[in-house]
C-alpha angles and dihedrals in degrees: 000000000000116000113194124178136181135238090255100051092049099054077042086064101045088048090061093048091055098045087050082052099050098045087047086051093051090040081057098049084040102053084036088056088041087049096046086043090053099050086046084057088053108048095058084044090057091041095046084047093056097033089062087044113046080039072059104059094031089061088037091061101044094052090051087056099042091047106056099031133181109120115056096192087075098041085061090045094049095041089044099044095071087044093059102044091046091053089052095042088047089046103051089045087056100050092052106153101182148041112233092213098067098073099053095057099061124109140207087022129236122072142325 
């Protein structure tokens, strides 16, 4: 069996292959963005999650104090903790420096 082709139906061909490699290239970087997409959902899903509950527990635990009062040492401690710990997280989310992103697209490793 004797297979001839031309000229044209070669570059044809290769023409084909290429078109195949390129579509499965763009499919990567598309299902890469839709995956990235999908951790960054997520992640504010997961925050939004532990910030209601730990807003929760925290309220839980202030009404239980305020409602049943008798040392007020504790009373400051349980209304300022929150305080505190909402100033540092609030801190720390406005003097971000860097994106986290940045570090998992490179490629080849080491610096650059």
């Amino acid at each position: 069996m004797t297979l001839t082709l031309t000229p044209t139906q070669i570059l044809a061909g290769a023409g084909v292959l290429l078109a195949l490699f390129v579509v499965w290239r763009f499919g990567a970087r598309k299902a890469r963005r839709a995956a990235d997409a999908a951790r960054a959902g997520a992640r504010v899903v997961s925050l939004a999650g532990r910030v209601l509950f730990t807003g929760a527990a925290f309220m839980g635990v202030q009404w239980l104090v305020i409602t049943h009062p008798g040392n007020p040492t504790l009373l400051l401690v349980v209304l300022g903790l929150p305080d505190l710990i909402a100033a540092h997280v609030l801190t720390r989310a406005l003097t971000v420096t860097s994106l986290d992103t940045t570090s998992t697209r490179r490629r080849g490793g080491g610096r650059r």
